[in-house]
C-alpha positions in Angstrom: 0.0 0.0 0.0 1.0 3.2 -0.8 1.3 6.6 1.0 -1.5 8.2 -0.9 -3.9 5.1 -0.3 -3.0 4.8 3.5 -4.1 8.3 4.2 -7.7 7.6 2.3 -7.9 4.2 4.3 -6.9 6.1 7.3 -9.0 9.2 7.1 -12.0 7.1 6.5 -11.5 4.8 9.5 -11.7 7.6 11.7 -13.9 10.0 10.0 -17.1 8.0 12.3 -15.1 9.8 15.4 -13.3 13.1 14.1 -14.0 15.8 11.4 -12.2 14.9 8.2 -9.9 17.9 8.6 -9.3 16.9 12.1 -8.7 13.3 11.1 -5.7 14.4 8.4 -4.5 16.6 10.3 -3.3 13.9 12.7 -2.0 11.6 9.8 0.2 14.4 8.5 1.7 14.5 12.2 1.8 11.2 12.2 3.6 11.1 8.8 6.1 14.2 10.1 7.2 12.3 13.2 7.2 8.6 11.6 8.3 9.2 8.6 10.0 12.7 8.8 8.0 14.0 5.7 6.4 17.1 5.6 2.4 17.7 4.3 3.8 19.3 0.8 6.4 15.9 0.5 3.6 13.5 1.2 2.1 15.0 -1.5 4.6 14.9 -4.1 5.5 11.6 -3.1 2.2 9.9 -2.5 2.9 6.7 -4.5 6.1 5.8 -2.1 5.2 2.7 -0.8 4.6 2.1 3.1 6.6 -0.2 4.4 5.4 -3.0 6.6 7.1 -1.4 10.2 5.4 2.3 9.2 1.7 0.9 8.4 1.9 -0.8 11.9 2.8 2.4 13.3 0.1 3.7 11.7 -2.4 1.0 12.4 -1.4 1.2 15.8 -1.6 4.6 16.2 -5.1 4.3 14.2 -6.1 1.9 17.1 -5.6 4.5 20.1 -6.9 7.6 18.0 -10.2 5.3 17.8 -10.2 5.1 21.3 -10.3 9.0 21.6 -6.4 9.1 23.0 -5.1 12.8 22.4 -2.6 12.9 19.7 0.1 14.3 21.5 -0.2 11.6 23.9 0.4 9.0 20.8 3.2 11.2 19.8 4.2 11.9 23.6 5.0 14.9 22.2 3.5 18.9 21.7 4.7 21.9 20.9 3.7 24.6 23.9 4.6 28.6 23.4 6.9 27.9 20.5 9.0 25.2 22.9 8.9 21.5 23.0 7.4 19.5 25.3 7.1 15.9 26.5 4.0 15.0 27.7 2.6 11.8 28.9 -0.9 10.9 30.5 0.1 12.1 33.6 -0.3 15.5 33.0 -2.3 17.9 31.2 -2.1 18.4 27.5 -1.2 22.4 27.2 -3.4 24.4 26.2 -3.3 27.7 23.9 -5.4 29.8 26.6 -2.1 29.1 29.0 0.2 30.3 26.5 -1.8 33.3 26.8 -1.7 33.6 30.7 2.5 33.3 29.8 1.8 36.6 27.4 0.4 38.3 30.5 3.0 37.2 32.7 5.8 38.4 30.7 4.2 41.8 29.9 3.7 42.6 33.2 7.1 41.7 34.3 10.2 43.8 35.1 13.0 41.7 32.8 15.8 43.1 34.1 15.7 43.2 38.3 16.0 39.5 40.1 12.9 38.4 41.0 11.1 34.7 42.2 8.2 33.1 40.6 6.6 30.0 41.9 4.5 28.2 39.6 1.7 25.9 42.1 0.6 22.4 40.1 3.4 22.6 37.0 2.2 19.5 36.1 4.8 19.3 32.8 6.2 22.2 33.7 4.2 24.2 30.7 4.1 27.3 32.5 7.7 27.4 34.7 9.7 26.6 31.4 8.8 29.2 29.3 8.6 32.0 32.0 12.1 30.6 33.1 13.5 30.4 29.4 12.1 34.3 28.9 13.1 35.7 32.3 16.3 34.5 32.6 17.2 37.0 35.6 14.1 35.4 37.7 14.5 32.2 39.6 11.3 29.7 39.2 10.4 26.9 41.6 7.5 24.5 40.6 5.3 22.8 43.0 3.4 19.8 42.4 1.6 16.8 44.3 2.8 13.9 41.4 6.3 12.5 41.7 5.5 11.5 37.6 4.5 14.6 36.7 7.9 16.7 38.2 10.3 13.7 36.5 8.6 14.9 33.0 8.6 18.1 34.1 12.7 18.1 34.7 12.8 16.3 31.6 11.2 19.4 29.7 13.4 21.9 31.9 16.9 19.9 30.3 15.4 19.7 27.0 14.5 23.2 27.2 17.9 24.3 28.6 16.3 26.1 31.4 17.2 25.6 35.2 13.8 25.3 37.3 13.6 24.3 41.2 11.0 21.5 41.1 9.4 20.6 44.7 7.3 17.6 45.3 4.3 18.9 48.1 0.7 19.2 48.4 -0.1 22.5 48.0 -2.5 21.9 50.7 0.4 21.0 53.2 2.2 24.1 52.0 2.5 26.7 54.4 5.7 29.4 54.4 8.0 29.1 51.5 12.0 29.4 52.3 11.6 32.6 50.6 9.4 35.8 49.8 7.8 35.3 46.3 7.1 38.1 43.6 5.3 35.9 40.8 2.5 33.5 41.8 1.3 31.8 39.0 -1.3 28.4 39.1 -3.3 26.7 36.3 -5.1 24.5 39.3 -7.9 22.4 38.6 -11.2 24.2 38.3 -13.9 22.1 36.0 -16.3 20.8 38.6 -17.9 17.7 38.2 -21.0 18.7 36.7 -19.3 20.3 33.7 -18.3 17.4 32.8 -21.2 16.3 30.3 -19.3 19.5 28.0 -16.2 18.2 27.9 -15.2 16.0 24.5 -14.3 12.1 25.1 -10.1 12.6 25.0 -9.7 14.8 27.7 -12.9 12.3 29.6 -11.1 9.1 29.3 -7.1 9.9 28.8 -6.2 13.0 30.8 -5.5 12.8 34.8 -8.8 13.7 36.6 -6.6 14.9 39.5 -5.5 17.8 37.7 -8.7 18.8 36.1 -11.7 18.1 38.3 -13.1 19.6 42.0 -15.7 18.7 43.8 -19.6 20.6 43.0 -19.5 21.3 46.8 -16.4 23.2 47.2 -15.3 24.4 43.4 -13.2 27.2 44.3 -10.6 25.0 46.8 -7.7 25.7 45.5 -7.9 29.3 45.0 -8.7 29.2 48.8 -5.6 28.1 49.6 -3.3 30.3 47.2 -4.5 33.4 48.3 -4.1 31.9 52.1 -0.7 31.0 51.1 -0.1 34.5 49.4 -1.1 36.3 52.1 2.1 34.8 54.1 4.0 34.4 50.9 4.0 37.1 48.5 6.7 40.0 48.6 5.1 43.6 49.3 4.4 44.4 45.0 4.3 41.0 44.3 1.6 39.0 41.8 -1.0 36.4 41.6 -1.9 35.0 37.9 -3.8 32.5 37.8 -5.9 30.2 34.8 -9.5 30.2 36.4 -13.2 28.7 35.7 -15.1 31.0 33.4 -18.1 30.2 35.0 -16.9 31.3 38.6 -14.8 34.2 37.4 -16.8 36.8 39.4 -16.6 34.4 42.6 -13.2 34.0 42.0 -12.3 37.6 41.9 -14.3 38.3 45.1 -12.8 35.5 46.6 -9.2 37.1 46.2 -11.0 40.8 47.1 -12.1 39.2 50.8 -8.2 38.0 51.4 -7.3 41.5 50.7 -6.0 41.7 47.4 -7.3 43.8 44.0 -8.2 41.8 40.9 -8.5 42.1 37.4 -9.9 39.8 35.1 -8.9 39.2 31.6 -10.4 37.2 28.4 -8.8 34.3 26.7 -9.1 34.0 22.5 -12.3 32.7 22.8 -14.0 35.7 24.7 -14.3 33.9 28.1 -13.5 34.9 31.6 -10.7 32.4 32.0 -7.8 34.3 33.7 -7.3 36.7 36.8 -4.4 39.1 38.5 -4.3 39.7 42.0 -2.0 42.3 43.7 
């Protein structure tokens, strides 16, 4: 079998599941990391046969992709605010509404004094890496609960050629940091349970719950405890930016307001709510 009639034979198998543009789109990464061709080569060399090794790649990755597995976890790969990442099932895929809470971070942010920045729940370290590889006069811890998580985490931070100070604790049992902190930054998890029924099969079934989900009863948990641990923790002009739920922006903000601190809330791309300043 060729190159041009695998693509048809795989498009169609999945085209039950995906949109069609969807579905070639993740043969054509497939392709680029399998067979190191680009979209415009496939083309022009589409009658290349497919030898027996690739198509079980292929098939295999066909298999998974069925099963609603995220691409990049196939790939164990993405590509995150122009950087690359490894990513595997125990942590969150990034998404392109963090890479604009980064943007925010970075504008606001004095590159040239020393400063601290402690990222709460790295999780791959999608946030620390890039503010670390941007700010290169700041020094970035990352906190998180998952032992797996920080060991993919370091191994973004040495592919990335970045130095971050990873710390394995509960955020929960987290109480005064070695040192005063000027950037506070957290993408915690915020979807509560009952959102659930909006959310597409992939993220469902493949990505770690413990990083996503809170409970209906007590949604806004985590924020709770950041701004209980800023309040100790935060130098005097220092900064809280946080990734929040669109749906409890206003409670969010208010929440922050009671602890003592301003807010201001900013839209993602898509026109929602989704992330908030304190200071």
């Amino acid at each position: 079998m060729n190159l041009g009639e695998y693509k048809k034979h795989f498009v169609a198998q999945l085209e039950k599941e995906y949109p069609r543009t969807e579905a070639e789109t993740f043969f054509y990464w497939l392709a680029e990391d399998y067979l190191k061709m680009k979209r415009l080569q496939l083309v022009l060399n589409h009658e290349k046969e497919l030898k027996p090794f690739r198509k079980e790649q292929f098939d295999t990755a066909l298999i998974r992709l069925k099963n609603h597995e995220p691409i990049q976890y196939i790939l164990g790969k993405c590509e995150f605010f122009g950087i690359p990442f490894l990513v595997n099932p125990s942590v969150l895929i990034p998404r392109p509404e963090t890479e604009e809470l980064v943007n925010w971070i970075l504008a606001e942010t004095n590159q040239f004094s020393k400063f601290s920045i402690l990222d709460i729940g790295t999780g791959s370290g999608s946030i620390a890496i890039p503010l670390a590889k941007n700010l290169t006069n700041a020094e970035v811890f990352a906190v998180d609960i998952s032992e797996s998580a920080l060991e993919l985490a370091t191994e973004n931070a040495l592919l990335n050629h970045v130095r971050v100070n990873f710390i394995l604790k509960d955020i929960f049992k987290l109480e005064k940091f070695p040192r005063k902190i000027d950037i506070l930054v957290s993408n915690p998890p915020y979807v509560r349970e009952t959102e659930k029924a909006e959310m597409k099969l992939n993220v469902l079934n493949h990505e770690p719950e413990t990083a996503l989900f809170v409970n209906d009863s007590d949604p806004l948990i985590f924020y709770r405890k950041i701004a209980e641990f800023a309040r100790e923790n935060l130098s005097e002009n220092g900064k809280i930016f946080m990734e929040i739920n669109q749906y409890l922006s206003t409670e969010t903000a208010l929440l922050f307001q009671k602890n003592g601190f301003k807010t201001e809330l900013r839209k993602d791309i898509f026109g929602n709510e989704r992330m908030l300043k304190a200071f």
